[in-house]
Every structure is written in structure tokens, then in C-alpha cells.
PDB file with SEQRES, HELIX, SHEET and CRYST1 records, atoms N, CA, C and O in Angstrom:
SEQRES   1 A   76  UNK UNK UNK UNK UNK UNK UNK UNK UNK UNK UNK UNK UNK          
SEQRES   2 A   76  UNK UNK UNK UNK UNK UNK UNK UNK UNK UNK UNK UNK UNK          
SEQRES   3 A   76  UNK UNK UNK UNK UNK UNK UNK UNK UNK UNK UNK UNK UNK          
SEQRES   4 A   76  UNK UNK UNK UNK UNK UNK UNK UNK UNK UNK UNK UNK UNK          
SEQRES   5 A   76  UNK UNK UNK UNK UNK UNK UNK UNK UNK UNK UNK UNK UNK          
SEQRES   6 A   76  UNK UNK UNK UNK UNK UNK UNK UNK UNK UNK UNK                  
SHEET    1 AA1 2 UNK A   4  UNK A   5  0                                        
SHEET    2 AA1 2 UNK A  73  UNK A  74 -1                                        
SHEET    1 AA2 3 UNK A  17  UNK A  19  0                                        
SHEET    2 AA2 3 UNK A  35  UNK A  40 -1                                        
SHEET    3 AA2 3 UNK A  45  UNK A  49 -1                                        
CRYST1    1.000    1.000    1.000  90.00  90.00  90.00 P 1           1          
ATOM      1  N   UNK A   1      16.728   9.236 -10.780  1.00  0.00           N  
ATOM      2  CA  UNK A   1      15.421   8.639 -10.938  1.00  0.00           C  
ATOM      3  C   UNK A   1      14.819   9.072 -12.279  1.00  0.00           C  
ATOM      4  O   UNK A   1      14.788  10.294 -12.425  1.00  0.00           O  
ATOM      5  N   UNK A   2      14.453   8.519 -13.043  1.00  0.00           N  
ATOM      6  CA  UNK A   2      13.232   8.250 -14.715  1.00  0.00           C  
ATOM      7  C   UNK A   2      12.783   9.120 -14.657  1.00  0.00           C  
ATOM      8  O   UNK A   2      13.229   9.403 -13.545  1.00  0.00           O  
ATOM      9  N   UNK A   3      11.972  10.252 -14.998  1.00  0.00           N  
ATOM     10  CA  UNK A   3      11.072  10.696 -15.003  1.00  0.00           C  
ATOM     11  C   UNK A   3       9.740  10.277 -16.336  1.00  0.00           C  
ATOM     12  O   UNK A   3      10.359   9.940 -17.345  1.00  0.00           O  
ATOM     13  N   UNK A   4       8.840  10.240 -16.486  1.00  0.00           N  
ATOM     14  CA  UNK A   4       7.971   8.999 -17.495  1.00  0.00           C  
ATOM     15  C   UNK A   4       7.405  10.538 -18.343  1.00  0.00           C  
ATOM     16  O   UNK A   4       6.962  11.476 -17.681  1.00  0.00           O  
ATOM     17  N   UNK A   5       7.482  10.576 -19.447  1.00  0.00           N  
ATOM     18  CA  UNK A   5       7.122  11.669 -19.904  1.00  0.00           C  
ATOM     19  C   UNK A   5       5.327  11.060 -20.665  1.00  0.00           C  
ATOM     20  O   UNK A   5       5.025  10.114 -21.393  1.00  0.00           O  
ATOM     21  N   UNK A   6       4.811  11.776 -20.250  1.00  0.00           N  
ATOM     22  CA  UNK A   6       3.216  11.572 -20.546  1.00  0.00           C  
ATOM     23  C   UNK A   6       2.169  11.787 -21.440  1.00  0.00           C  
ATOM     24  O   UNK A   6       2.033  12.983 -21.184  1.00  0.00           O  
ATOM     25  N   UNK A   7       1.178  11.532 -22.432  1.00  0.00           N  
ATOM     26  CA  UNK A   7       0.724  12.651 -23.096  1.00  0.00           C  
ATOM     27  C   UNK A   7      -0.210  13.322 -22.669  1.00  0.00           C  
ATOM     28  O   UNK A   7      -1.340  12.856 -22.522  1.00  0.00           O  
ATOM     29  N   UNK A   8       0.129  14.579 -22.388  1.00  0.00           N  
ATOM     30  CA  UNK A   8      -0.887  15.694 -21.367  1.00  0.00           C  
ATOM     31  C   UNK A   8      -2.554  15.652 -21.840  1.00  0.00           C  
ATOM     32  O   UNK A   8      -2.993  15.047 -22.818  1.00  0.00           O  
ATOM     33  N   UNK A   9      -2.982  16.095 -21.308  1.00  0.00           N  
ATOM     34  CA  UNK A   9      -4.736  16.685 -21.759  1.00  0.00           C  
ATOM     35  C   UNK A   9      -4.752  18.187 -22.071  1.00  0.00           C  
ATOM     36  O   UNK A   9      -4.924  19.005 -21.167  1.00  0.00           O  
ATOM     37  N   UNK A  10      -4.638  18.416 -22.877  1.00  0.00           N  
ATOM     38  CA  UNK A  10      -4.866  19.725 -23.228  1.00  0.00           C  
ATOM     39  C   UNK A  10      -6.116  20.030 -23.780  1.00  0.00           C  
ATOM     40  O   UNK A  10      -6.368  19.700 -24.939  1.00  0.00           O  
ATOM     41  N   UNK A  11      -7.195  20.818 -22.849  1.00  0.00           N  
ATOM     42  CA  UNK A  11      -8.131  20.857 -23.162  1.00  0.00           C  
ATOM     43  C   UNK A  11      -9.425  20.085 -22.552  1.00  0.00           C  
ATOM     44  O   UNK A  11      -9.260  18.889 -22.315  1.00  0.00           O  
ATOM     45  N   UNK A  12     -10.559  20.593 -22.305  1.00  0.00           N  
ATOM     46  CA  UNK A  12     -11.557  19.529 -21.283  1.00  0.00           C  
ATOM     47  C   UNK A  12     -11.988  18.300 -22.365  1.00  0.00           C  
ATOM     48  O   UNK A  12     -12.343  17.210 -21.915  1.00  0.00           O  
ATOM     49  N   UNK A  13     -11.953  18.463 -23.316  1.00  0.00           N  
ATOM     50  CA  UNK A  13     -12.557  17.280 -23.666  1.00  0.00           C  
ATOM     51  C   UNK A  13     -11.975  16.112 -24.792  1.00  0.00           C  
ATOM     52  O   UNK A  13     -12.529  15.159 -25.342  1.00  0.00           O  
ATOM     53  N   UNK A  14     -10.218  16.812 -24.871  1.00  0.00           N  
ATOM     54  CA  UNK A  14      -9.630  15.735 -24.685  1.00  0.00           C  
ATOM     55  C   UNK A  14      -9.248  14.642 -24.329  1.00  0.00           C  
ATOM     56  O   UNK A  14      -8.893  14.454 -23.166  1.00  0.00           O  
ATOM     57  N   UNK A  15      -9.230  13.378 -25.540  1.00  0.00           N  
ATOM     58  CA  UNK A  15      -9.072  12.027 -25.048  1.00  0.00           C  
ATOM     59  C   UNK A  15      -8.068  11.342 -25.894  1.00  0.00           C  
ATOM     60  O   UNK A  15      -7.795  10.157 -25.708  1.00  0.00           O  
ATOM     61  N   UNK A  16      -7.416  12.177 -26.974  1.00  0.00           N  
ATOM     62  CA  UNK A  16      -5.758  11.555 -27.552  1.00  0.00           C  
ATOM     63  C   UNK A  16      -5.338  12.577 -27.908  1.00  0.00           C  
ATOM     64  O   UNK A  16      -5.599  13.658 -27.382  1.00  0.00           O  
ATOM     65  N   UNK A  17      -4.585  12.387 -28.907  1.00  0.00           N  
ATOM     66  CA  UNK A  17      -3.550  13.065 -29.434  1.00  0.00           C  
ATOM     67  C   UNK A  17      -2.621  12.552 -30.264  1.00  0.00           C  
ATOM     68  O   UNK A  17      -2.136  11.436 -30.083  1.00  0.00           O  
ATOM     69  N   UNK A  18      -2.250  13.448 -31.392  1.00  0.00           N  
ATOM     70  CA  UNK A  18      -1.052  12.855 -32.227  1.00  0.00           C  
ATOM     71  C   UNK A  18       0.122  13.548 -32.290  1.00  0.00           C  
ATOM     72  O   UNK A  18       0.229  14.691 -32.736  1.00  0.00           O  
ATOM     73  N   UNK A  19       1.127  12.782 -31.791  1.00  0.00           N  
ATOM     74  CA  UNK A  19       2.729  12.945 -31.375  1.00  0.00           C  
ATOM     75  C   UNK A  19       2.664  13.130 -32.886  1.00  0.00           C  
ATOM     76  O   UNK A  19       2.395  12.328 -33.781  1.00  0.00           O  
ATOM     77  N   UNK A  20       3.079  14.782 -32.914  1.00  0.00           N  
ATOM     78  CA  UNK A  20       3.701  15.454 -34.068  1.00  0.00           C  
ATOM     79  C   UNK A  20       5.003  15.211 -34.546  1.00  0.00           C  
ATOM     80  O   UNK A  20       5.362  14.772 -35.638  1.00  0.00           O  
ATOM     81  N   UNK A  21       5.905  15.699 -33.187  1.00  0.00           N  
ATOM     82  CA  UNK A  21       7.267  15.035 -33.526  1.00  0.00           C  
ATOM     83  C   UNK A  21       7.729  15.103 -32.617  1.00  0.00           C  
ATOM     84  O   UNK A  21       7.005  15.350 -31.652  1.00  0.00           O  
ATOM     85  N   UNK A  22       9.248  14.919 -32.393  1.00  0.00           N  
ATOM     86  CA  UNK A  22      10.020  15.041 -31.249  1.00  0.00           C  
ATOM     87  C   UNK A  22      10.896  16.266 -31.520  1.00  0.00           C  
ATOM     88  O   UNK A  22      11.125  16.619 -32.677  1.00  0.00           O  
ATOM     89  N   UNK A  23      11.394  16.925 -30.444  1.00  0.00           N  
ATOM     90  CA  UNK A  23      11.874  18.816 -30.877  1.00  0.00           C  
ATOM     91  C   UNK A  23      13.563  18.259 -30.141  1.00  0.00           C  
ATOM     92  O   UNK A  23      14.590  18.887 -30.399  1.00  0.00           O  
ATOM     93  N   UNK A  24      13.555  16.985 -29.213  1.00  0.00           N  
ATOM     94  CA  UNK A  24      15.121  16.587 -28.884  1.00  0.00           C  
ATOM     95  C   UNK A  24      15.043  15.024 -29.687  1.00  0.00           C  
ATOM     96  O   UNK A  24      14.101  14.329 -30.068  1.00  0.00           O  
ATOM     97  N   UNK A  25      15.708  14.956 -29.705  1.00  0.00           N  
ATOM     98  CA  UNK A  25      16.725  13.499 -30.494  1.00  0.00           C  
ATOM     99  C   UNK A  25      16.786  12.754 -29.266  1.00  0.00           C  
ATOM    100  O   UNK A  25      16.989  13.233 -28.150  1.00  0.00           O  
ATOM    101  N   UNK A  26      16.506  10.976 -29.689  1.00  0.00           N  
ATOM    102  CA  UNK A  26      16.338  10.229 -28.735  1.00  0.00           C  
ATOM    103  C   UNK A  26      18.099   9.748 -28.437  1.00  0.00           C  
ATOM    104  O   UNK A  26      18.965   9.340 -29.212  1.00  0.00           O  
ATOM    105  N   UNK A  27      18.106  10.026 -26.926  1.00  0.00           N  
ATOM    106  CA  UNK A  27      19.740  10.262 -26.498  1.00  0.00           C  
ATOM    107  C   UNK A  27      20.262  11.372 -25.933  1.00  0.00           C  
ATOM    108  O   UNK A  27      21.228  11.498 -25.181  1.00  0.00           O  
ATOM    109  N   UNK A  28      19.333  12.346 -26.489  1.00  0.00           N  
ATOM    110  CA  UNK A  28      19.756  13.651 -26.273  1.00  0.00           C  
ATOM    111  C   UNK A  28      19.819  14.225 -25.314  1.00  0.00           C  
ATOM    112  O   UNK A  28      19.238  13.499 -24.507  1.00  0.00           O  
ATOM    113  N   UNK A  29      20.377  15.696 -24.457  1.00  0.00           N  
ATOM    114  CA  UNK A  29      19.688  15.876 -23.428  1.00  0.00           C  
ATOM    115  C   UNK A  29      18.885  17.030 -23.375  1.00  0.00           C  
ATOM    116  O   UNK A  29      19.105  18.107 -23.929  1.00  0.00           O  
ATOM    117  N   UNK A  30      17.661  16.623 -22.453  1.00  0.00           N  
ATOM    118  CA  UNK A  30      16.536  17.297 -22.860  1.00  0.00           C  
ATOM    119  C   UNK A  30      16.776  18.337 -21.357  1.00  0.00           C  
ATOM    120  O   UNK A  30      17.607  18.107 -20.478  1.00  0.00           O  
ATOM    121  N   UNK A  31      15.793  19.498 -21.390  1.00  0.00           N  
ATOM    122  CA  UNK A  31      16.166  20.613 -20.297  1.00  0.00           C  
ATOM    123  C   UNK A  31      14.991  20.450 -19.833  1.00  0.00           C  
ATOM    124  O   UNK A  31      14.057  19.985 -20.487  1.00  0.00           O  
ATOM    125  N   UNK A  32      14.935  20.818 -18.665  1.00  0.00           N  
ATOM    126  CA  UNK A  32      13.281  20.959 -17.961  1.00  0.00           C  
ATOM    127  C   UNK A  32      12.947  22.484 -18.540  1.00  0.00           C  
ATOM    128  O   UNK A  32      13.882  23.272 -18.680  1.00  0.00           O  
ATOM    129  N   UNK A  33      11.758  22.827 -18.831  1.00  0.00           N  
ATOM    130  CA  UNK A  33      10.791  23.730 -19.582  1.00  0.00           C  
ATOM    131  C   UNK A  33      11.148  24.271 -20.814  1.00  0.00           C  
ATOM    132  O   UNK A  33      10.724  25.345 -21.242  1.00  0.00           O  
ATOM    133  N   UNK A  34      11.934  23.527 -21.390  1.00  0.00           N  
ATOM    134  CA  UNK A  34      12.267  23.811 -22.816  1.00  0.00           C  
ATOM    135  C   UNK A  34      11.335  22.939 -23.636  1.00  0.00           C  
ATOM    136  O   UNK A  34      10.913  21.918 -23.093  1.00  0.00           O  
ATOM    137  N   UNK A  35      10.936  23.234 -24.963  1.00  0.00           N  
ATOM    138  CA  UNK A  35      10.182  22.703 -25.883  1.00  0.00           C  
ATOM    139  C   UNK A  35      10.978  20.613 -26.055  1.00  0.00           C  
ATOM    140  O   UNK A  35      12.093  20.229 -26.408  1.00  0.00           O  
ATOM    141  N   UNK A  36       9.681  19.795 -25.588  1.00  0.00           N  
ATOM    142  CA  UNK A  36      10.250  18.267 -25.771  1.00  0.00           C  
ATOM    143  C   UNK A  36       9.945  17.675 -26.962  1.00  0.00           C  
ATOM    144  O   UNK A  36      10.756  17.058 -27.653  1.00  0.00           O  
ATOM    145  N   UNK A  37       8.294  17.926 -27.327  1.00  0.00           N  
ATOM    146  CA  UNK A  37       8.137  17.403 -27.996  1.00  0.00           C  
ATOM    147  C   UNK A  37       6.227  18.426 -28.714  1.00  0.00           C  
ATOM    148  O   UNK A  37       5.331  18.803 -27.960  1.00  0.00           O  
ATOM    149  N   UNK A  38       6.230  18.534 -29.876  1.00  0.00           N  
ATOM    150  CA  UNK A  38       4.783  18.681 -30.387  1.00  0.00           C  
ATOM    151  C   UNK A  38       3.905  17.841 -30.358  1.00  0.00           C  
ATOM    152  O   UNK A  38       4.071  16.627 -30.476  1.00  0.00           O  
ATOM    153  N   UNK A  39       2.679  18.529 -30.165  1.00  0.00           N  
ATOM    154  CA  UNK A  39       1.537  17.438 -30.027  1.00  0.00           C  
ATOM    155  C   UNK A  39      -0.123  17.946 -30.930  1.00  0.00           C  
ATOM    156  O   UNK A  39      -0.493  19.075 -30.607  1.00  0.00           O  
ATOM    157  N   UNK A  40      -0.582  17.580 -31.441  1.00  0.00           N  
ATOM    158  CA  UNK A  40      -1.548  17.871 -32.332  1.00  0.00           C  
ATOM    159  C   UNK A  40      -2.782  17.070 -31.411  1.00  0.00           C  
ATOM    160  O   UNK A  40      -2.815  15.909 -31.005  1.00  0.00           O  
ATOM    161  N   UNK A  41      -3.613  18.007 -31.286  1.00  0.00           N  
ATOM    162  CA  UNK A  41      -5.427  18.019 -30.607  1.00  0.00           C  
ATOM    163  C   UNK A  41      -5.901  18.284 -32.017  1.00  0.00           C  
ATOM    164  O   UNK A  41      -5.367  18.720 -33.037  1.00  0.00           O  
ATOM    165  N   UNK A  42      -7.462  17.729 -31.591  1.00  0.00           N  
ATOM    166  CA  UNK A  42      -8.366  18.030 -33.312  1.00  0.00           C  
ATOM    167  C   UNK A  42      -8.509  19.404 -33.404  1.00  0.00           C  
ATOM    168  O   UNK A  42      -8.757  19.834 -34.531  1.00  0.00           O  
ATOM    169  N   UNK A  43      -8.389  20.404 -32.265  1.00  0.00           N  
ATOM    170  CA  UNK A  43      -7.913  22.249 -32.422  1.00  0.00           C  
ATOM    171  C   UNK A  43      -7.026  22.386 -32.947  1.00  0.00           C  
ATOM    172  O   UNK A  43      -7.235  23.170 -33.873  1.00  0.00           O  
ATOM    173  N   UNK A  44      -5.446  21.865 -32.899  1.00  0.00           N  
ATOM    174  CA  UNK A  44      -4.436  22.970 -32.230  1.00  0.00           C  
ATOM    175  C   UNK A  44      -3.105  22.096 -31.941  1.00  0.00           C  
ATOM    176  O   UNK A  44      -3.138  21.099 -31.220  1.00  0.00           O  
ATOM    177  N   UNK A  45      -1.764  22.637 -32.664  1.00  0.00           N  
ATOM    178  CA  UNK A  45      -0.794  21.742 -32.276  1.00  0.00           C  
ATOM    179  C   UNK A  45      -0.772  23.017 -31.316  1.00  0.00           C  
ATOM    180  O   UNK A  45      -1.341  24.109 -31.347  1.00  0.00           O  
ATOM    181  N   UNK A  46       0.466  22.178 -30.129  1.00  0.00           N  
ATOM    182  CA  UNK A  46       1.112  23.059 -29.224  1.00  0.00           C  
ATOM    183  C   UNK A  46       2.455  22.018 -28.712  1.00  0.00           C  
ATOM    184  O   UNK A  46       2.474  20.788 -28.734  1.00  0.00           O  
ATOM    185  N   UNK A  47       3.345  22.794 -28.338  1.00  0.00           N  
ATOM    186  CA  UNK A  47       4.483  22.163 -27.727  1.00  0.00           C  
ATOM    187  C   UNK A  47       4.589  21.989 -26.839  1.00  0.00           C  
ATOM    188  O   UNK A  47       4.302  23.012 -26.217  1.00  0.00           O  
ATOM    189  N   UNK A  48       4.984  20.904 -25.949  1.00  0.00           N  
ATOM    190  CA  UNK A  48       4.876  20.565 -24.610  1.00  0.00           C  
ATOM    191  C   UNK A  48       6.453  20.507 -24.167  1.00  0.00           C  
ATOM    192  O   UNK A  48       7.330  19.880 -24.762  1.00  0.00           O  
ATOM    193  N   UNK A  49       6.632  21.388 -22.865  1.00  0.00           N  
ATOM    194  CA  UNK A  49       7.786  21.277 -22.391  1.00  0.00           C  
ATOM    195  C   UNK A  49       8.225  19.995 -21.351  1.00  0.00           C  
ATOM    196  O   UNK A  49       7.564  19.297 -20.582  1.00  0.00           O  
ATOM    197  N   UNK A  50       9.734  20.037 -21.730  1.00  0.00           N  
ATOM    198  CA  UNK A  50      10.259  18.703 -20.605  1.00  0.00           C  
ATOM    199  C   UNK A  50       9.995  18.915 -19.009  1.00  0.00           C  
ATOM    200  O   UNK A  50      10.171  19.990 -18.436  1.00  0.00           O  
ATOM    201  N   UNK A  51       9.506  17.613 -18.332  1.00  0.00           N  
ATOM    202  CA  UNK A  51       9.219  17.794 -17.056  1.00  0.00           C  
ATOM    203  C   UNK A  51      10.447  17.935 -16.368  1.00  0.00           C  
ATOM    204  O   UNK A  51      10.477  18.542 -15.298  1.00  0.00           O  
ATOM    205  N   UNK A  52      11.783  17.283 -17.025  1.00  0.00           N  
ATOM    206  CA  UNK A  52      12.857  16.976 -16.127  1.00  0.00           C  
ATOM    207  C   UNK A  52      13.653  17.193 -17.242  1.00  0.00           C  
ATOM    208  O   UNK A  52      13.161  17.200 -18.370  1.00  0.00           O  
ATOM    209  N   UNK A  53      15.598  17.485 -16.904  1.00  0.00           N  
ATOM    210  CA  UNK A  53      16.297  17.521 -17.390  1.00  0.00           C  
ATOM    211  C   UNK A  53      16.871  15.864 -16.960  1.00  0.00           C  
ATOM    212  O   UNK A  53      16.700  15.086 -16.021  1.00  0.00           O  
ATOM    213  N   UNK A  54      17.681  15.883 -18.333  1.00  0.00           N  
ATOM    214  CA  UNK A  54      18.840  14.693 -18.312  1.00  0.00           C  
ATOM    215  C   UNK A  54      18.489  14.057 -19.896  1.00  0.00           C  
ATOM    216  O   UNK A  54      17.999  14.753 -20.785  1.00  0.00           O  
ATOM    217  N   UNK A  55      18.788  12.822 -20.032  1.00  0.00           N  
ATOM    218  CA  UNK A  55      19.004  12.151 -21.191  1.00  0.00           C  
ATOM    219  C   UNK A  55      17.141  11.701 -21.724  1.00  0.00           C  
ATOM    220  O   UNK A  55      16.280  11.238 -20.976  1.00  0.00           O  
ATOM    221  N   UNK A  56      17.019  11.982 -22.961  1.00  0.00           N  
ATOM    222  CA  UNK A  56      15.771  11.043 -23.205  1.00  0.00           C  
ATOM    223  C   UNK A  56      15.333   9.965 -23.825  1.00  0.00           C  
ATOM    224  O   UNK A  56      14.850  10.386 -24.876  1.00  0.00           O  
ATOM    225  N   UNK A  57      15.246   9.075 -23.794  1.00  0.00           N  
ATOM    226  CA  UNK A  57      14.864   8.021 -24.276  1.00  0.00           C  
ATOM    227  C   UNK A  57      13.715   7.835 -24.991  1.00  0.00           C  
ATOM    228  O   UNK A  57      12.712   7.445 -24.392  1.00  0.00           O  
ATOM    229  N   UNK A  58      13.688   8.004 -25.933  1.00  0.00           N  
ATOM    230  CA  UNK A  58      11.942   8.005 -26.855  1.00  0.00           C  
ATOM    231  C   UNK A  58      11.361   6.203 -26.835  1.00  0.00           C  
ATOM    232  O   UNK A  58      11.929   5.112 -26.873  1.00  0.00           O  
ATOM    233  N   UNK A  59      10.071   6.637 -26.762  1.00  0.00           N  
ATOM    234  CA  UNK A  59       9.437   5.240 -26.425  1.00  0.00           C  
ATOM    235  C   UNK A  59       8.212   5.332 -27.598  1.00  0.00           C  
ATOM    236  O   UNK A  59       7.488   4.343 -27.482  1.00  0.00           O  
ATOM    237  N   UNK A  60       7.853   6.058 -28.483  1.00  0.00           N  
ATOM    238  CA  UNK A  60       6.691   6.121 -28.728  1.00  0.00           C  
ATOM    239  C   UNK A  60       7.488   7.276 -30.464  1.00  0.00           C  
ATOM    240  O   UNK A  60       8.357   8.136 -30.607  1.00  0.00           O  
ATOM    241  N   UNK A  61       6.390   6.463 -31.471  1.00  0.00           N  
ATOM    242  CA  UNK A  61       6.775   7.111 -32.824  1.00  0.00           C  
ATOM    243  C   UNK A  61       5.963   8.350 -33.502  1.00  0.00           C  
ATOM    244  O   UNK A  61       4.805   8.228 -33.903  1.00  0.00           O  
ATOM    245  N   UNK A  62       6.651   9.459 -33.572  1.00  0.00           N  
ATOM    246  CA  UNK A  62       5.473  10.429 -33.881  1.00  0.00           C  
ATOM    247  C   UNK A  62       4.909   9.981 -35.445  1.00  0.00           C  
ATOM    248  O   UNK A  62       5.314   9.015 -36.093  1.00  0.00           O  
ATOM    249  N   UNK A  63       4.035  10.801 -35.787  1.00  0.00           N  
ATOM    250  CA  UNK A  63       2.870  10.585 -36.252  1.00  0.00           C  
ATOM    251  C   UNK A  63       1.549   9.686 -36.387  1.00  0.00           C  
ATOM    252  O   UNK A  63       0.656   9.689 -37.234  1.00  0.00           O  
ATOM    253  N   UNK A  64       1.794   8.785 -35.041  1.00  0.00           N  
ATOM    254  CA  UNK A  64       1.050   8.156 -34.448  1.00  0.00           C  
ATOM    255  C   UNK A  64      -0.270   8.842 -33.376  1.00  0.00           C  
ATOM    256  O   UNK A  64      -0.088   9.950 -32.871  1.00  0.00           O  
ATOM    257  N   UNK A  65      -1.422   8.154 -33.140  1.00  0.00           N  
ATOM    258  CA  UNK A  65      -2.304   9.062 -32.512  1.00  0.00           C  
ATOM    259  C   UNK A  65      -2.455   7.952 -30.904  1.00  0.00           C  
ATOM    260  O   UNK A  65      -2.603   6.732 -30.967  1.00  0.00           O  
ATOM    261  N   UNK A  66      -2.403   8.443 -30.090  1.00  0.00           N  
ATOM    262  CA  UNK A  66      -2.183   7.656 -28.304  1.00  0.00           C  
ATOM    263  C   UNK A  66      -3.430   8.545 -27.486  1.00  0.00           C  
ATOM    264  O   UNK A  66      -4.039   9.539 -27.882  1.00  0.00           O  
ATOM    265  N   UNK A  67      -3.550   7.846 -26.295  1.00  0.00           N  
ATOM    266  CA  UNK A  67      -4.547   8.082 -25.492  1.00  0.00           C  
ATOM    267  C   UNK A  67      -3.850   8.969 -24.869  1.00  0.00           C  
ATOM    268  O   UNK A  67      -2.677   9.163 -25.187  1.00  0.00           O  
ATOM    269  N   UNK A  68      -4.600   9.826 -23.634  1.00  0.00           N  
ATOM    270  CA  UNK A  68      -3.907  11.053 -22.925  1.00  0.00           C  
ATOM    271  C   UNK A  68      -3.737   9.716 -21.729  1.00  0.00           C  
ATOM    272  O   UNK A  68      -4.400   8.693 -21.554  1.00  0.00           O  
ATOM    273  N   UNK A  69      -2.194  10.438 -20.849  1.00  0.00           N  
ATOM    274  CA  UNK A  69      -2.004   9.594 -20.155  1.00  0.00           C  
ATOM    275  C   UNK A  69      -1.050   8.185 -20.559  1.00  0.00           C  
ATOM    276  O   UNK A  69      -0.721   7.306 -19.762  1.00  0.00           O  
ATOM    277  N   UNK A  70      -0.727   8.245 -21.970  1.00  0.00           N  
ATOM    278  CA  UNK A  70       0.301   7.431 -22.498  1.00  0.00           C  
ATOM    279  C   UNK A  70       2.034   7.867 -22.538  1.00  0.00           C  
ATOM    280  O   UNK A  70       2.517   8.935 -22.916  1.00  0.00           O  
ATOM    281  N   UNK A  71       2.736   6.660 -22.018  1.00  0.00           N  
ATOM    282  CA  UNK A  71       3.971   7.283 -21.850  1.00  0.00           C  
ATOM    283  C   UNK A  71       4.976   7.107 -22.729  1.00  0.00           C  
ATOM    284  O   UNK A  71       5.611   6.059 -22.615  1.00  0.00           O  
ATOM    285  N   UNK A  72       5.407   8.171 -23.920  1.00  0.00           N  
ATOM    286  CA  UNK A  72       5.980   8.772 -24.922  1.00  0.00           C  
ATOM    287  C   UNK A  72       7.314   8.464 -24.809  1.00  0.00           C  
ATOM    288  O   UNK A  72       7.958   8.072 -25.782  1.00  0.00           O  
ATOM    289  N   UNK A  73       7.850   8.620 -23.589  1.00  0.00           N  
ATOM    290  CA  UNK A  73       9.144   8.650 -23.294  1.00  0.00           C  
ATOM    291  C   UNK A  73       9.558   8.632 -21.991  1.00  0.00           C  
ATOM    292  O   UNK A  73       8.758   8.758 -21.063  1.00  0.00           O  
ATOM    293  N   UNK A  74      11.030   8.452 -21.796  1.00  0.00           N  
ATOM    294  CA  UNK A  74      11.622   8.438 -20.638  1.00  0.00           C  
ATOM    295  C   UNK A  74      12.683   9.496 -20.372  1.00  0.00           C  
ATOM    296  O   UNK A  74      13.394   9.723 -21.351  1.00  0.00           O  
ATOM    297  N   UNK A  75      13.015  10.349 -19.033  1.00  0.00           N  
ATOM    298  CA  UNK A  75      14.171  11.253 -19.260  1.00  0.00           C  
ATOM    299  C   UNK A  75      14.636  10.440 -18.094  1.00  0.00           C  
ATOM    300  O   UNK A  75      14.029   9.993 -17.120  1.00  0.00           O  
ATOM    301  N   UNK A  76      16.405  10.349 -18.627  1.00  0.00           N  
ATOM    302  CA  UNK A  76      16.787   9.496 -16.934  1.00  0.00           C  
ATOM    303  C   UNK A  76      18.319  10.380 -16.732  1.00  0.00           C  
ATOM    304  O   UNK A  76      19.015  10.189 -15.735  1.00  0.00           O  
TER     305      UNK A  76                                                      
END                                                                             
């Protein structure tokens, strides 16, 4: 089963974010709580770990800025 990789809220008064980059290669396989991908708040980059292991499929181009709750990618 997919798992939909998301862009988190980090922070209360977060409402986007800009996909810094990707830390796995689209194809790749990604590990559950290992570093997936960076993410830049108007604070503070931080790295967000994979929810799921298996293959990932990137859906979304970093240095772009997305709403929280937008789905970045796929791990299947």
C-alpha cells in the first residue's frame, strides 16, 4: 500500500513551506525515520523523516513554496 508523503506543519502558525530539496532520489529507496526530504518555514529549515520504507516517487519540485497538507510524494 502508497504511503502519500505530506507537507507537515511545523510550528502553530504555519501555513506553507518551501521544499528545500529532496535528501533520496526519485526511485530510490527511502527508510522509515531516516532524513526524506528538507523543508524551509519563514524560521527554520528542518528535515523531515520518511513515514514508510520502500521506493519513492517524487511528485512535487523543490524550491517551490506549497500549502501544509500538500502531497510531495509517494513511497510504494
Amino acid at each position: 500500500m502508497a504511503t502519500e508523503i505530506l507537507l507537515p506543519k511545523i510550528g502553530f502558525s504555519m501555513n506553507e513551506g518551501t521544499l528545500a530539496e529532496w535528501l533520496v532520489a526519485d526511485g530510490a529507496q527511502a527508510t522509515e525515520g531516516q532524513p526524506l526530504f528538507a523543508l524551509e518555514s519563514d524560521k527554520s529549515t528542518n528535515e523531515v523523516d520518511s513515514p514508510a520504507s520502500g521506493t519513492l516517487k517524487i511528485l512535487k519540485e523543490p524550491g517551490e513554496t506549497y500549502e501544509v497538507g500538500t502531497v510531495l510524494g509517494i513511497i510504494e
